[in-house]
Structures are given as C-alpha cells and as structure tokens.
C-alpha positions in Angstrom: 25.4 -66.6 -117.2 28.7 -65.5 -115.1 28.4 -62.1 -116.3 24.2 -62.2 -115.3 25.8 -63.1 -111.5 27.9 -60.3 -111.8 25.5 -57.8 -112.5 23.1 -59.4 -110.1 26.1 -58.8 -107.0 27.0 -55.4 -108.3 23.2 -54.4 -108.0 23.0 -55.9 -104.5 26.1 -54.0 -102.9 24.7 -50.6 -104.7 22.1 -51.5 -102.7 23.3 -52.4 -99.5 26.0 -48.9 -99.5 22.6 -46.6 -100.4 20.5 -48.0 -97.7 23.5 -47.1 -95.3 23.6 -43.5 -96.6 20.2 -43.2 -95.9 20.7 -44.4 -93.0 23.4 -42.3 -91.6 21.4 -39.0 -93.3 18.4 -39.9 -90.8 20.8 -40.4 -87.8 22.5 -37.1 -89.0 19.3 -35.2 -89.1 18.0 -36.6 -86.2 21.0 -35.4 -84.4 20.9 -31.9 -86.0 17.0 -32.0 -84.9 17.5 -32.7 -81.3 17.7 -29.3 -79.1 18.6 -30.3 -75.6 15.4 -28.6 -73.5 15.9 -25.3 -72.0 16.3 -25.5 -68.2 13.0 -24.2 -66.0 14.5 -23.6 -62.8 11.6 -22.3 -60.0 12.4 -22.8 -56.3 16.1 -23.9 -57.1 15.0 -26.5 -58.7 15.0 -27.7 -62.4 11.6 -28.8 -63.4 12.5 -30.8 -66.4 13.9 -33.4 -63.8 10.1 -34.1 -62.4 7.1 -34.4 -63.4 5.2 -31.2 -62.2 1.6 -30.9 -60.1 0.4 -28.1 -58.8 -2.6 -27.3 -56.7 -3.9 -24.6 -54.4 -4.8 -26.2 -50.5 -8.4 -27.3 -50.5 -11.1 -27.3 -47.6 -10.3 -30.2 -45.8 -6.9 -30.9 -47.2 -4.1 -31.3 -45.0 -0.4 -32.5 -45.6 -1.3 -36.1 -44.8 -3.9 -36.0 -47.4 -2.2 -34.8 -50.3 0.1 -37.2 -49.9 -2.1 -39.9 -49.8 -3.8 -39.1 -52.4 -0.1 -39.2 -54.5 0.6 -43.0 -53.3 2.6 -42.4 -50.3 1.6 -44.8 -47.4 0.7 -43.1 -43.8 4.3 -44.5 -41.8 6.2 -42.7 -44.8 4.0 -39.3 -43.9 4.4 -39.7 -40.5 8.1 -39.6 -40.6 8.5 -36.9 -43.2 6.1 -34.5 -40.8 8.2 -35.4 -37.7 11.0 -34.6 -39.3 10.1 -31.3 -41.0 8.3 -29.9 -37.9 11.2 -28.0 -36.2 11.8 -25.7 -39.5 8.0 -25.8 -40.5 4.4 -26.6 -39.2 2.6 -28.6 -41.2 -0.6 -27.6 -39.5 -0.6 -24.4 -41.3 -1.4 -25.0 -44.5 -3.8 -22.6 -45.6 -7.6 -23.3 -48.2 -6.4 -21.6 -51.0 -2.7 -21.1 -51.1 -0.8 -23.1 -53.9 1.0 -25.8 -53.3 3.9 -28.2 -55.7 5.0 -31.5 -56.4 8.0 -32.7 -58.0 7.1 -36.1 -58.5 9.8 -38.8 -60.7 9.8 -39.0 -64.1 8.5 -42.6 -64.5 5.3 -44.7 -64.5 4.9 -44.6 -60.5 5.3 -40.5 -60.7 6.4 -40.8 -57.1 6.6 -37.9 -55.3 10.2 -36.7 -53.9 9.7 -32.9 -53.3 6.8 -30.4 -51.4 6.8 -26.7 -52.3 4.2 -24.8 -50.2 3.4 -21.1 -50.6 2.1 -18.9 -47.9 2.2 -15.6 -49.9 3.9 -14.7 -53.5 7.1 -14.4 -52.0 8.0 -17.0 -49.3 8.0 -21.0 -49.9 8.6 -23.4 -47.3 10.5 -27.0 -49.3 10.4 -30.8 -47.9 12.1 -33.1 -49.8 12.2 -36.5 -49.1 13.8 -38.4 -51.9 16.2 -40.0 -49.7 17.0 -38.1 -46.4 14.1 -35.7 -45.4 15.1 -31.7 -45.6 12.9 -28.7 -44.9 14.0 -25.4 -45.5 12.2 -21.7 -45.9 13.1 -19.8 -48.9 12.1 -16.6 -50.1 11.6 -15.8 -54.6 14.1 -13.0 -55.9 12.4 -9.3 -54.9 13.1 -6.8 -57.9 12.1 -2.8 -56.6 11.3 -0.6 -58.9 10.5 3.2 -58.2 8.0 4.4 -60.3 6.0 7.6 -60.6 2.3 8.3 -61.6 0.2 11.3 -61.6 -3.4 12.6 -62.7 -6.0 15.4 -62.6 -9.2 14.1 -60.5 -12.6 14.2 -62.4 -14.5 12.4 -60.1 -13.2 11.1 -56.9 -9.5 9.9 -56.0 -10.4 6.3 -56.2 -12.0 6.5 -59.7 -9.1 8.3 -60.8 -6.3 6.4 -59.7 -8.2 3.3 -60.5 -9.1 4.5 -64.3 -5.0 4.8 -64.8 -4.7 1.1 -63.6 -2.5 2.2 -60.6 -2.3 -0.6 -57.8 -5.4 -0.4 -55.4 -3.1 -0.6 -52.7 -1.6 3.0 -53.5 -5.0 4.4 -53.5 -5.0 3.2 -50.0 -1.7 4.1 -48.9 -2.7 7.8 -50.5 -5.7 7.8 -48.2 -3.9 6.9 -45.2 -1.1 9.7 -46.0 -3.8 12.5 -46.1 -6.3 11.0 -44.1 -5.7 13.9 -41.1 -4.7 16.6 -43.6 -7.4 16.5 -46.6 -11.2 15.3 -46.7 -11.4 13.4 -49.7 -14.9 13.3 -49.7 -14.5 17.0 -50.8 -11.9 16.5 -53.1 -13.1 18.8 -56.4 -12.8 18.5 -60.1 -9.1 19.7 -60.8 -7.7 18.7 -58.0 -4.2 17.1 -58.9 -1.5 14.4 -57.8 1.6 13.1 -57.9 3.6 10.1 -56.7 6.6 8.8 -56.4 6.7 5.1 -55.1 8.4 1.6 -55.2 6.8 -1.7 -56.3 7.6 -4.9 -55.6 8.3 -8.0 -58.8 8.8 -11.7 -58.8 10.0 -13.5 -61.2 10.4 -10.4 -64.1 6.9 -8.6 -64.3 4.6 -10.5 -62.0 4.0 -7.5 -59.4 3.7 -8.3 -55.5 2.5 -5.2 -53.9 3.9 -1.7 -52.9 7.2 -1.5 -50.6 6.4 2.1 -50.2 5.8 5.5 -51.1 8.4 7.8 -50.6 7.0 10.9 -51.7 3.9 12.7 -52.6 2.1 15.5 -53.4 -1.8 16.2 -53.4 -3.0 20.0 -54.9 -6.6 20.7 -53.2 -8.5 23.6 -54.2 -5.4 25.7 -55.0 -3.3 24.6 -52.3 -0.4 22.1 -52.3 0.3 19.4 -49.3 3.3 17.7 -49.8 4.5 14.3 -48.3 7.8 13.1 -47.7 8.7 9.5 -46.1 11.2 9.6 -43.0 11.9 8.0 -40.3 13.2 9.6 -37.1 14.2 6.6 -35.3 16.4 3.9 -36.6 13.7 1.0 -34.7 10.7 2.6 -36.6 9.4 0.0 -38.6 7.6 2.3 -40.4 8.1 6.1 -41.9 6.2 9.0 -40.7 5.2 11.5 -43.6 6.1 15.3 -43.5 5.8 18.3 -45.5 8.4 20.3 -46.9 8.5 22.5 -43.0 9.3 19.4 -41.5 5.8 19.1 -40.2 3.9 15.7 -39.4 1.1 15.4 -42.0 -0.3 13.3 -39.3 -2.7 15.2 -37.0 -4.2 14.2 -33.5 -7.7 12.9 -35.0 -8.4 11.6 -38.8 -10.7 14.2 -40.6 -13.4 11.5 -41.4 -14.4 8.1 -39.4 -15.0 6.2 -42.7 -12.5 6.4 -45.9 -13.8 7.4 -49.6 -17.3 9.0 -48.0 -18.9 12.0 -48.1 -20.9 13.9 -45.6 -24.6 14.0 -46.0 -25.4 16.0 -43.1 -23.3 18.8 -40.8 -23.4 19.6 -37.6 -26.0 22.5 -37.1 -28.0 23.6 -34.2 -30.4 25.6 -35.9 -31.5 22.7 -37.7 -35.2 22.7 -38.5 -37.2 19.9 -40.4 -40.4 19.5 -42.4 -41.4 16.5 -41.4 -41.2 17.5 -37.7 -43.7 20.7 -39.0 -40.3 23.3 -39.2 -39.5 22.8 -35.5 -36.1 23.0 -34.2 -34.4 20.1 -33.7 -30.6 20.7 -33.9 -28.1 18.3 -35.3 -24.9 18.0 -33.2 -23.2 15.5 -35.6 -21.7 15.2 -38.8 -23.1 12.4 -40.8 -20.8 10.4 -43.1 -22.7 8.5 -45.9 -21.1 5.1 -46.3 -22.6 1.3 -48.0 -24.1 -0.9 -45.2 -20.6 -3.2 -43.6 -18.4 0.1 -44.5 -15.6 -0.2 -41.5 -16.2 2.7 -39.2 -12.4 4.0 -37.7 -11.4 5.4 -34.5 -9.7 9.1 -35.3 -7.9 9.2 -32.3 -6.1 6.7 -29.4 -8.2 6.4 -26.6 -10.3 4.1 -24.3 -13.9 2.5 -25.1 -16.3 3.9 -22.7 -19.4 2.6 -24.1 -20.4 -0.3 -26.7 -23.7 -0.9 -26.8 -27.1 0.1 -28.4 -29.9 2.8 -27.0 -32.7 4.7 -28.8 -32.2 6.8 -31.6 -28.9 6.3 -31.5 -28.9 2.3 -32.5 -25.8 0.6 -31.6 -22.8 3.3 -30.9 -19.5 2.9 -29.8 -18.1 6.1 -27.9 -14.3 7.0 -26.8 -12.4 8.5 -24.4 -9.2 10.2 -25.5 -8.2 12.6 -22.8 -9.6 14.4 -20.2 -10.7 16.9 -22.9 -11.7 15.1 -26.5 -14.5 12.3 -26.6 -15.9 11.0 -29.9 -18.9 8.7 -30.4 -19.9 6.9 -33.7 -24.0 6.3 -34.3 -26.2 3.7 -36.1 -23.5 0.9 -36.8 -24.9 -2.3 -38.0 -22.6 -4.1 -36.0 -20.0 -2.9 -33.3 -16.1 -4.3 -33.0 -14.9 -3.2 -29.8 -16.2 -3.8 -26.3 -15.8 -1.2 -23.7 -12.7 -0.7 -21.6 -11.1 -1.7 -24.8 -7.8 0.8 -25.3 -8.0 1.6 -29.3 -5.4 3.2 -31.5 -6.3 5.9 -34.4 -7.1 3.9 -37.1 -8.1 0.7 -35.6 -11.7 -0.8 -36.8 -14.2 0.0 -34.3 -17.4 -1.1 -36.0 -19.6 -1.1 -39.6 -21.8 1.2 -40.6 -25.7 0.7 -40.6 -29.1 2.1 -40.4 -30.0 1.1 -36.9 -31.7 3.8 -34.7 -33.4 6.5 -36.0 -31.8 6.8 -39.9 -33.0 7.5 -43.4 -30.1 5.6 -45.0 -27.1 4.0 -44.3 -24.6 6.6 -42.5 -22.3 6.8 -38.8 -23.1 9.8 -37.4 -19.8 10.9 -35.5 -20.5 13.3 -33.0 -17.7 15.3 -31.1 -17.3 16.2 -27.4 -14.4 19.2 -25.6 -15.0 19.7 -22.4 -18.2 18.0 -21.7 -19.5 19.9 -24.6 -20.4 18.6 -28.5 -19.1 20.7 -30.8 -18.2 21.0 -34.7 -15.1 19.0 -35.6 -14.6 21.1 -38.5 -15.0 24.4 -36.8 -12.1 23.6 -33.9 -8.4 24.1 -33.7 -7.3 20.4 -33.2 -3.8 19.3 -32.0 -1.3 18.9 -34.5 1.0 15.9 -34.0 4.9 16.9 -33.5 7.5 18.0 -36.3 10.9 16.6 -36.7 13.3 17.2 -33.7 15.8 20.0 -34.2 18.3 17.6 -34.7 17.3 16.3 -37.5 15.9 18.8 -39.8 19.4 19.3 -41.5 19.3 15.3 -42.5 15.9 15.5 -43.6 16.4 18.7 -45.6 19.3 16.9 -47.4 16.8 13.8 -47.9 13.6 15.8 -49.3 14.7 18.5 -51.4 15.9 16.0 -54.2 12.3 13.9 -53.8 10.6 17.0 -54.1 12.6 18.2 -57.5 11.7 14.9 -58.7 7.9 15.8 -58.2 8.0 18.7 -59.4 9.2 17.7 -62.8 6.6 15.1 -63.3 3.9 16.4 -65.9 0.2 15.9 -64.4 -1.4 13.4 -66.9 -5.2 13.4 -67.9 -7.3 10.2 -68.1 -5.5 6.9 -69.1 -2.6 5.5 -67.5 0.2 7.4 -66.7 3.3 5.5 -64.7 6.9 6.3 -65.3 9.8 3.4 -64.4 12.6 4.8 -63.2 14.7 1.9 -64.4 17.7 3.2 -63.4 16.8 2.8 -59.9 15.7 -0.8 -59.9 17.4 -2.4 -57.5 17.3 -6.9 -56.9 16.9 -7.5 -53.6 17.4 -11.3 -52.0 15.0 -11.8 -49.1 
C-alpha cells in the first residue's frame, strides 16, 4: 500500500513538471511568433497608433458635418474651427477631395486628428487631441527626368497617347509648337523627341510634369528644336528657343483650335455647286473641331465685337494693333465680352454650327490693313530672340540638352520612356 502512494505522487509531479514544459513551450512560441508591426508613417504620422477613415468631401459636407457625424458635439467644433482659422479656412473644403481621420484606438474611435487634401501634394492638419494645432504641409516631391520619343502614324495625340506618355505632355508639346508647326498637318513619319521631368509622391505614384526642358519635333524633313530658358530671373515661367537662339514663340498661334484640321482655305475664286458654280469666295480658313471645342485667341489684343449676326452666327472679333484684326465664326457659345483686353492663348469661345454651316467648324478669318487676307500666305512678326547678352549663357546651357536628344533612338509604336535615374533629384516642398 505505501509503495501504491508512492507511485501514485511520483505520477502526479511527472505530471505537474510536463504540463509546465508545455506551458513555457507555448509562451516561448508565442514570443518567437509575435512580430512587432511595421510602422505606416503618412503625414508624419504613425497610422498604427489610430484607427484610420478616409473619405473624399461630399456635396453638402462641410467640416462641421463630418465631425458630427464622428461623435463630436457642435461647442467642441466650434472651438477647433476658431482656432484653426488663422492657418486654414475651413470654408474651403472642396466635393471631391479626400479627406483623413485618425480616430483612438478604442470602443469610442474618437477622433483626435483632420488631414485634408486640396491636391496630391499639399495637406492642411488639425489636431485636437488636447490643444488644437493646424499646420500646412506639403508630401516629399521626387523629380525625375525622363526621355521619350516616337515616329507619328496618325496624329501626335494618338501617338504620344499609344506609348502611355502623360496627357499633360501632349499638351505642353502643343503649346511649345503651337506658333511654329500646324499639327493638324503633321504627316506620317514625322518624328519626336523629349526630354522632360516628372513629378512622384510617395515612390511611383506620379503627380504631373514639372517641365520640359528640351525638345525636338522633325516635320516633313525639317527639324525645329526647343530648348527651356529663362531670360529673367522673375520669370515664372521659361520661354522656348531653337538652337539660333530664336523664340519658337511667334506673334499669332498657327491655328485657333488645338489637335484640328482645316476643312476649308481661304480662296477667293471659290465657286460652289449648290449655288449653280457661281463665285462666292471664301475669305476664311475653316478649322474642323467637335461641338464645345475651346476656340483660342492667337494674338493679345482687345474685343471689339461679341455678339451674333447672320451667316456669321455668334463671332467674337479682335483688335491687335493698328494693323492685325482676327475674327472667329459660328461658335456655339462666346466667352468674352467686348472691350475685354485678351492674351494669346486665352479661351475666347466654343466651337459650333451656328450661322450658315455644314458642320461643326470656327471659321477664323484674318484682317492687315482693313483688308482680309490668307494667314498662311503672310509674313507674320516673329517674337524677339535672346538678348546679346545672353546668348553665351544659353549656348553653354543647350548644347549639352541638345547632345542628349540627339542620342535618343526614335522608337516605333509601344512605349518608349527612358529614366535617367541618375538625375532624380528629392525635393521637400
């Protein structure tokens, strides 16, 4: 029987010391298993401290609401907008811009923090935890130059656009050229190249061009480069030259209306069937455009008329010296009033068919001396080259850009964009 006892308390404390192992082996593996989480820092903040919410500013929304909608009483509201409103307006909140909360991590999810965004760069923060701060902050800006080219098979746009290349660029090309090269001529075989800097946030999320610094654009045979510069340290921003150290920029755009093509020319021997052959002579050049295309002022100058007569439909016409007029037909809708002073460029109205029109077109007519004449056919003023002295400095600045072009190879159909990664370069706004 003593011996049974024994046995039985041997048993018992073999027991007891295994149940302990086991024990320690799950605290041990629990231990090995536990990975403290990886830090998400956004805004300067670490989001594993808050529970998150995000939400883009809806129509009707305003600050008041949102927070009212996340348990904080109107008094509380009050004071955090009177105190934030010296660094930030809360009135500007914007239907469709995102907006953050960094609410507590327990069961009331309180909210402590506000990150609004007006653009992919800029936040504005309020937190109001304890004491109420507001500050603006600006995401990390990485630049990176980059280069692209391509042989045109259809039109620029379709081009550019079938190698994935920022729409933006396609722009910023048209608005280089826009006084040097009609692109709604540009032929099959026609070639480009770019060099150009794009903007990233947060690694590879892009944010838009910064700019292009040079380019070059072969039309029917002939090359027209462009080179960024500015020629006054308050310029906000560059003029483009050629490799003479002439402005690319001329005294009137070649065409009223971007990506177009003309459909009819000026011609004064103009004779039509439907009129039984007789002459009726065209003194415009007609630019074929979709219905709400913007119609563009070529040259500064002063509205003279804005308004809507006959055949003509509604027209806006300009004044830009005592020698150049230009008048734009058959808009759908007009943007300017008269004795309005416009800049080159600026919207003036959209096209339409109103008037006497087959289709949707502007009909831009052209006036020298009283007289209309052919745009196309006339020597216009050039704008003015770089000042003598500073065609040493721009030398030095082009002539390595324009190596640079040279060497890229033109690329055919699918996307062709170099990084030069040496060049990247963080920037801190």
């Amino acid at each position: 029987m003593h011996s049974k006892k024994i046995l039985i308390a041997l048993a018992v404390c073999i027991s007891l010391f295994s149940c302990k192992n086991d024990e320690k082996d799950i605290i041990d593996d629990d231990l090995q298993s536990y990975v403290e989480p990886e830090e998400v820092i956004e805004f300067g903040f670490n989001l594993n401290d808050y529970v998150v919410k995000r939400d883009t500013i809806k129509n009707g929304d305003s600050f008041g609401t949102i927070l009212e909608r996340n348990s904080i009483g109107y008094p509380r509201i009050f004071h955090i907008a009177e105190s934030a409103k010296e660094s930030f307006d809360i009135r500007k909140l914007q239907i469709g811009k995102p907006y953050t909360l960094l609410c507590s991590k327990d069961s009331l999810q309180t909210p402590e923090c506000f990150i609004y965004q007006p653009n992919s760069i800029d936040y504005v923060v309020i937190k109001f935890a304890d004491s109420i701060i507001t500050y603006n902050e600006s995401k990390p800006v990485t630049v990176i130059e980059k280069e692209a080219s391509g042989v045109i098979m259809n039109s620029l746009s379709e081009t550019m656009e079938a190698q994935g290349l920022p729409y933006q660029l396609i722009n910023d090309m048209s608005d280089i050229y826009a006084w040097t090269i009609n692109f709604f001529k540009v032929q099959k075989g026609d070639k480009f190249k770019i060099i150009y800097k794009e903007k990233f946030i947060e690694g590879d999320i892009s944010v838009g061009l910064e700019s292009i610094q040079a380019a070059y654009f072969q039309h029917k045979g002939e090359d027209f480069y462009a080179f960024s510069f500015k020629t006054d340290s308050l310029q906000k921003t560059p003029t483009y030259f050629d490799e003479k150290a002439k402005s690319l920029k001329r005294a009137f755009l070649k065409a009223p209306v971007q990506f177009s093509r003309i459909s009819s020319r000026y011609n004064l021997n103009r004779r039509i069937a439907y009129y039984g052959y007789a002459l009726r002579p065209h003194k415009g050049t007609d630019f074929a455009a979709a219905i709400g295309t913007p119609i563009l002022a070529t040259a500064n100058g002063t509205v003279t008329e804005s308004t809507q007569k006959g055949g003509n439909g509604k027209y806006v016409k300009i004044k830009h010296n005592d020698i150049y007029s230009t008048q734009y037909l058959h808009m759908s809708k007009q943007a300017v009033k008269r004795g309005q002073y416009v800049k080159q460029g600026d919207v003036i109205g959209y096209v339409g068919m109103t008037g006497n029109t087959g289709g949707p077109h502007v009909c831009y007519r052209f006036w020298k001396n009283g007289q209309q004449v052919d745009p196309f056919k006339e020597k216009l003023p050039t704008a003015e080259s770089i000042p003598d002295k500073l065609k040493e400095e721009y030398k030095t600045y082009f002539q390595p850009l324009k190596e640079q072009l040279d060497k890229i190879p033109f690329k055919k159909g699918k996307k062709h964009i170099t990084t030069k990664e040496e060049n990247l370069v963080s920037q801190s706004n």
